[in-house]
C-alpha positions in Angstrom: 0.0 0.0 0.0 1.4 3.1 -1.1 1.6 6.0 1.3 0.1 9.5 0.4 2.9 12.1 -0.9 1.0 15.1 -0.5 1.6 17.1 2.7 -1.7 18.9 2.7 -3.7 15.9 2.0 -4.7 15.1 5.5 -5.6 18.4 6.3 -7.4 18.3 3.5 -9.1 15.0 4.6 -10.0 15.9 8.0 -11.3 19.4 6.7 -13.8 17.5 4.4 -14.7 15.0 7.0 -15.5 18.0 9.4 -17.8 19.7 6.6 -19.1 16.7 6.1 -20.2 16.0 9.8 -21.3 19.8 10.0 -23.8 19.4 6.8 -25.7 16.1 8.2 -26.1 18.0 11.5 -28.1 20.5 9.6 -29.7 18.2 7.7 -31.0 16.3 11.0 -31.8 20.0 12.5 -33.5 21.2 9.6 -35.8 18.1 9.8 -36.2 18.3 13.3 -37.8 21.9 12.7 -39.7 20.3 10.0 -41.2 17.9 12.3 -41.8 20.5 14.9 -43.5 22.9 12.7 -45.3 19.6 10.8 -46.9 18.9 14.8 -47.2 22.6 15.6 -50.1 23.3 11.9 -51.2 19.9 12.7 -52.5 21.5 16.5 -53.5 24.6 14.9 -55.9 22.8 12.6 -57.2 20.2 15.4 -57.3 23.5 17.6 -59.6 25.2 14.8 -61.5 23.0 14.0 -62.4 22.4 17.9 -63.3 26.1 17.6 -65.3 25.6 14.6 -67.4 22.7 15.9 -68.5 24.9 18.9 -69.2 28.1 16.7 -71.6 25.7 14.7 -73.0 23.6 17.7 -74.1 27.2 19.2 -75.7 28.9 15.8 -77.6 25.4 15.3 -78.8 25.6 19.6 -79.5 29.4 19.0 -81.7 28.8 16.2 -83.4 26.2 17.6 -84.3 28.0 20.7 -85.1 30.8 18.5 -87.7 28.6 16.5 -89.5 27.7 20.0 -89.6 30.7 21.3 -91.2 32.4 17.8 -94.1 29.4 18.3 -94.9 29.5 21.6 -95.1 33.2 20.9 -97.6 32.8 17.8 -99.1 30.0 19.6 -100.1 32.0 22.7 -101.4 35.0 20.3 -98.7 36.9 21.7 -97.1 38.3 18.3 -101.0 39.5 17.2 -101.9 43.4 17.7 -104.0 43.9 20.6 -107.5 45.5 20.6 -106.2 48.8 21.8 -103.2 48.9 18.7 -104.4 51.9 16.1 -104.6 51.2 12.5 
């Protein structure tokens, strides 16, 4: 096995092994932020659509309450003009 002649050649080495190193450590950091921001939208939509749900469950009660309220009104003659209104 023949030996390298080059002086620099290890420094060269070790400085490419070193970039090397440096450029998957990004690479796993990068992915951990994507994975962090991938969980952090994923609980923004569950969190929304939580918020969502209620907004609709409430509208739907409202008007439901509305409805019975409007016919026990017109059931009880309450929403006709009285004898005393003016025409």
């Amino acid at each position: 096995m023949a030996l390298v002649r080059d002086p620099c050649f290890w420094k060269r080495f070790s400085t490419a092994v070193h970039m090397d190193e440096e450029s998957k450590a990004a690479d796993q950091q990068t992915k951990k932020q994507d994975t962090q921001s991938w969980l952090y939208r994923e609980r923004r939509k569950r969190k929304r659509s939580i918020i969502c749900g209620f907004v609709i469950f409430f509208a739907v009660v409202f008007a439901v309450i509305a409805g019975v309220v409007i016919w026990w009104l017109a059931k009880n003659n309450w929403l006709q003009p009285g004898p005393d209104a003016t025409a």
